[in-house]
N, C-alpha and C positions, 0 to 999 in steps of 0.2 A: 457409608462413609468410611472409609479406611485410616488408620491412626498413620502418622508420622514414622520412617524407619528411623531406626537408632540400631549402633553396634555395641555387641558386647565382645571385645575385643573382636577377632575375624568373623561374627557371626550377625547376621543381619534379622532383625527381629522387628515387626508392625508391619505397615503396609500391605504389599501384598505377595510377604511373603508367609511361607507354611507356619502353621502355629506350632511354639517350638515346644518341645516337652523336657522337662525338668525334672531333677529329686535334687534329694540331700542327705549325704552322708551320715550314716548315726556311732560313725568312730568317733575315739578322742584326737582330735587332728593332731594332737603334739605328736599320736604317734603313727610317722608319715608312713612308715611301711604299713599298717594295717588298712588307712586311710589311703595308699596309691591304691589297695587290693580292690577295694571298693568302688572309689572312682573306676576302675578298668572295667569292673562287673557291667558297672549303671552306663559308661560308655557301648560294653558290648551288647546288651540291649537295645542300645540307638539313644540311649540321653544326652541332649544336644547343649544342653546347662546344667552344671551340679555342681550346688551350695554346698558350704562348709564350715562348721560353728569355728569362729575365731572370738576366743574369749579372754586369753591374753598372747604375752611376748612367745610363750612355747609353742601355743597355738600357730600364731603366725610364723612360728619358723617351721612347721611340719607344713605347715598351706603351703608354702612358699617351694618346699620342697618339693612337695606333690606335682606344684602351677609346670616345674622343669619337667616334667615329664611324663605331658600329657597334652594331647592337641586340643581338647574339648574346653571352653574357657571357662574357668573357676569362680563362685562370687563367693566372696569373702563375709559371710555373716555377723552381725556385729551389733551389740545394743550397749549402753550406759556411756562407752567413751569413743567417744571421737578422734583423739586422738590416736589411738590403733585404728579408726577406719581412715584417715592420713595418711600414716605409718604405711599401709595397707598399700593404698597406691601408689606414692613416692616409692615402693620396692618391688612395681609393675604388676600386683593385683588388676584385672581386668572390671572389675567387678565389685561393689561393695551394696549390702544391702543393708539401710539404719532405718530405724522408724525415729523420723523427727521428732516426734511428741516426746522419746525418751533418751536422746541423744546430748542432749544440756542445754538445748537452747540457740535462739538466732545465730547467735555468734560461733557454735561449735557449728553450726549446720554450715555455716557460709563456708566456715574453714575447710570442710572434706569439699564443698562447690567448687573449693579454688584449684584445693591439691587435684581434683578431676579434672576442670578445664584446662590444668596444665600437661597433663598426659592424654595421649590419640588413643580412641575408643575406647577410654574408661567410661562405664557405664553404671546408674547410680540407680538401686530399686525403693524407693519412696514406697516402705512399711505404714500403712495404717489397720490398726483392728479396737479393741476395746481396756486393752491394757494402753496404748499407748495414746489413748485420746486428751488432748488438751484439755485443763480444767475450764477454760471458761466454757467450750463447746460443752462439754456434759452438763456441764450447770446449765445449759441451756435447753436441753434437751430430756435431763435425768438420768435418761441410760445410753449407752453404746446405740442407737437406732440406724435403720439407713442413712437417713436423714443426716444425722450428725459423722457418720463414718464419713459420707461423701464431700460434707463439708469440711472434713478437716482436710480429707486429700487434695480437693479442690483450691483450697488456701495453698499447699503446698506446691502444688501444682506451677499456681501464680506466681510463687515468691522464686521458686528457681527459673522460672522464665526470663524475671524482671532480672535475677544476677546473671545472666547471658547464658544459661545451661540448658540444652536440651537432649542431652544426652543422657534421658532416663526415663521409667518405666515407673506405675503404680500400682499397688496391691492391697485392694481395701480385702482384708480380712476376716469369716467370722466363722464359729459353728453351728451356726443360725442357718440352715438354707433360705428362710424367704429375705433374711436380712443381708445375706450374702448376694443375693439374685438384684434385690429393690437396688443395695447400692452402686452394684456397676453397672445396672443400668441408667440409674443417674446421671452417674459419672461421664458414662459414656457420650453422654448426647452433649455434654459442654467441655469436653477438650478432645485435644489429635493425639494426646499423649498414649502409647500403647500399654496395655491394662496386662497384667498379671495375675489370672483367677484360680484359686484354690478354697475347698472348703476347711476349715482350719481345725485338727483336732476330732477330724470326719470318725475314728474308732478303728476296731480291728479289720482283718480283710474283708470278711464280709460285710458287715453292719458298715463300713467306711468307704466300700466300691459300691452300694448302694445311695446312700446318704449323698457321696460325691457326682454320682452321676445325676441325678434328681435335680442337684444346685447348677453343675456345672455342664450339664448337657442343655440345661433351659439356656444360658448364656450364650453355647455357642452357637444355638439352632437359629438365634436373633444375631450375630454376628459381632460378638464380644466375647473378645480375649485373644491374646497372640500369644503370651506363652501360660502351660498349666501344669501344677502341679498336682496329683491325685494323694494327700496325705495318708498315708494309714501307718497304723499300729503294726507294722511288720516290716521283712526284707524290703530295704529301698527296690530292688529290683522289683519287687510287685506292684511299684507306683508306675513306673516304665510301661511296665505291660500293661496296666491298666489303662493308661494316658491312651496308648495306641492305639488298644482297643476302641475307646471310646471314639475319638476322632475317626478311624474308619468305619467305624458303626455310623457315625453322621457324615459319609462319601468327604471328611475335610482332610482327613490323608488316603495315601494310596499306600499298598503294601499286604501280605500275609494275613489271610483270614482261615481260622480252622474252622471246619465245620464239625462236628463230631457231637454221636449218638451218644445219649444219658446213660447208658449200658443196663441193662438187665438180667434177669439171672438165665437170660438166652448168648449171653458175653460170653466168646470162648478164650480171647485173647485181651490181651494190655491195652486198653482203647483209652483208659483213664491217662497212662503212664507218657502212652504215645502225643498223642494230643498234645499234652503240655510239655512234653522236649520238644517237639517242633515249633510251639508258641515262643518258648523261652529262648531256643536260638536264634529260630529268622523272625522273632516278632518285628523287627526294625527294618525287615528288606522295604526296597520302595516299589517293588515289581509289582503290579497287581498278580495275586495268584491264588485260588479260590482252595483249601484243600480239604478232602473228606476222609474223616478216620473214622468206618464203621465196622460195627461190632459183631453182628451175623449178616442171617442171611436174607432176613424180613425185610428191613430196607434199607440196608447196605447196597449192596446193588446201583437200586436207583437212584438213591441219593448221593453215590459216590459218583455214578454219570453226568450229574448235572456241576461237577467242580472241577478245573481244569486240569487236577493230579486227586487220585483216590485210592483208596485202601478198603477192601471189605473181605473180612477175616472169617474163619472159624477157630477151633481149636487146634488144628494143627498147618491148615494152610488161609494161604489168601491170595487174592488176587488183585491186580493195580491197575488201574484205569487211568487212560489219559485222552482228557479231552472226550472222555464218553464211552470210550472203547477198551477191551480187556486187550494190556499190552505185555502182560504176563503175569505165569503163576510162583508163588515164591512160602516158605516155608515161614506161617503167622512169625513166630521171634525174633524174624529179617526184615520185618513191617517197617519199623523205625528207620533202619539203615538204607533200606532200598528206597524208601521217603526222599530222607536226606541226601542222597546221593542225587539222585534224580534235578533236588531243589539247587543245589549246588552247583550242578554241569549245566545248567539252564532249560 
């Protein structure tokens, strides 16, 4: 069953369109020049949503600054007042994301539902995790559980229904993988509302591209979740690439796969180095295009024939495969460039 589309500002998100990939900025947003630098980074990756902590008036005047000059739509981050998440849209924020449990209550929530229905494709991400869970729900339950995460979203869910808004998205929250996993799929089988999955506070690069994948690869292999975030403890850009990763590791996007050998101390040239400049720049193409960067001559070769552009190197030359066949030889420290040149001209 496919969730309901909704826009965040010009971008069309559930349904049946692509699962979109997200980060979030870890500048101080008041100060706009460091925070456009970033946004552009996490744009040029291919991040099709990126969050931005607005924590007061400063804040919002560097977001705001940013939102000019940048096509990617922005969502405005915001917990304890509502009143800046108002603020936020009434000054043509796209996007604002509160966890109701910590926003002040019916009344401030209603009040950001109004300022939204009154502006076209403001889009509104309904936060639930275990900080922000309702007291009577946890008295009910003791702790943060599936159970109680998806019940509070599902309350939430209802309540902006009944005030005429359906222009938004949910995000039950947690660092839990099985807790993570149980509650959207709860969630999922009693509303159309489209689901926003991340595992929260997943860890550093490695330990949190594992962790993340475990939670959130189980989710989207059953077909849950339209947009994701991969959290870790590092360069937002490594959330991008990771995202990408994973969704074409499960055929749910198209675009740039490296293949490339672990290197050993039969490695005459850059295979580490290579490899990941061609990930970091076209991770985001939509081209299908298989590429192999190997490292001698054991199974370089073969393994660069079976991708549809390849590299297999020694220490001082190498030679480029396309489509199977050697279409020239080129000097190993030209590997990268003759790569990219190639990936570029089509």
């Amino acid at each position: 069953m496919y969730t309901r589309t909704i826009k965040i500002g010009g971008l069309s998100v559930g349904g049946k369109n692509p699962i979109r990939v997200q980060s979030m900025t870890n500048t101080n947003t008041a100060d706009a020049k460091a925070t456009l630098k970033q946004v552009n980074a996490l744009v040029d990756a291919g991040c099709e949503i990126v969050r931005l902590s607005v924590k007061d008036e400063a804040a919002l005047k560097g977001f705001l600054e940013v939102q000019k000059k940048v096509a990617v739509p922005l969502v405005a981050d915001i917990h304890f007042d509502h009143k800046l998440a108002v603020k936020c849209i009434q000054k043509g924020c796209k996007g604002v994301r509160i966890n109701p449990g910590n926003i002040g209550g019916i009344e401030a929530v209603k009040k950001v539902i109004v300022a939204a229905k009154a502006k076209k494709n403001v889009c509104i991400r309904i936060g639930v995790n275990s900080g922000s869970l309702e007291k009577d729900i946890l008295k009910k339950y003791g702790h943060p559980t599936a159970q109680a995460l998806s019940e509070s979203a599902l309350n939430w869910d209802t309540f902006f229904k009944k005030e005429g808004f359906k222009n938004f998205k949910i995000s039950i929250k947690s660092s839990d993988i099985k807790t993570l996993i149980d509650a959207n799929k709860i969630i999922s089988k009693k509303t159309d509302t489209p689901l926003h999955i991340g595992l929260t506070e997943a860890g550093t690069l490695i330990s949190g591209l594992v962790r993340s994948t475990l939670g959130l690869g189980e989710l989207l292999k059953q077909g849950i979740g339209d947009t994701l975030r991969i959290s870790l403890s590092s360069d937002p850009v490594d959330e991008v690439i990771a995202a990408y990763s994973l969704l074409k590791a499960l055929g749910l996007r198209k675009g740039l796969q490296v293949i490339s050998c672990p290197t050993c101390a039969r490695t005459e040239f850059d295979v580490i180095g290579t490899a990941d400049r061609l990930e970091r720049e076209f991770g985001s193409i939509t081209k299908p295009l298989k590429i192999a960067v190997m490292g001698c001559v054991v199974n370089g070769p073969g393994e660069a024939k079976e991708a549809d552009l390849g590299v297999a190197g020694g220490k001082d030359s190498a030679v480029i495969f396309v489509n199977g066949k050697i279409v020239k030889k080129i000097k190993a420290k030209d590997a990268y460039k003759e790569l990219r040149e190639r990936i570029k001209n089509g």
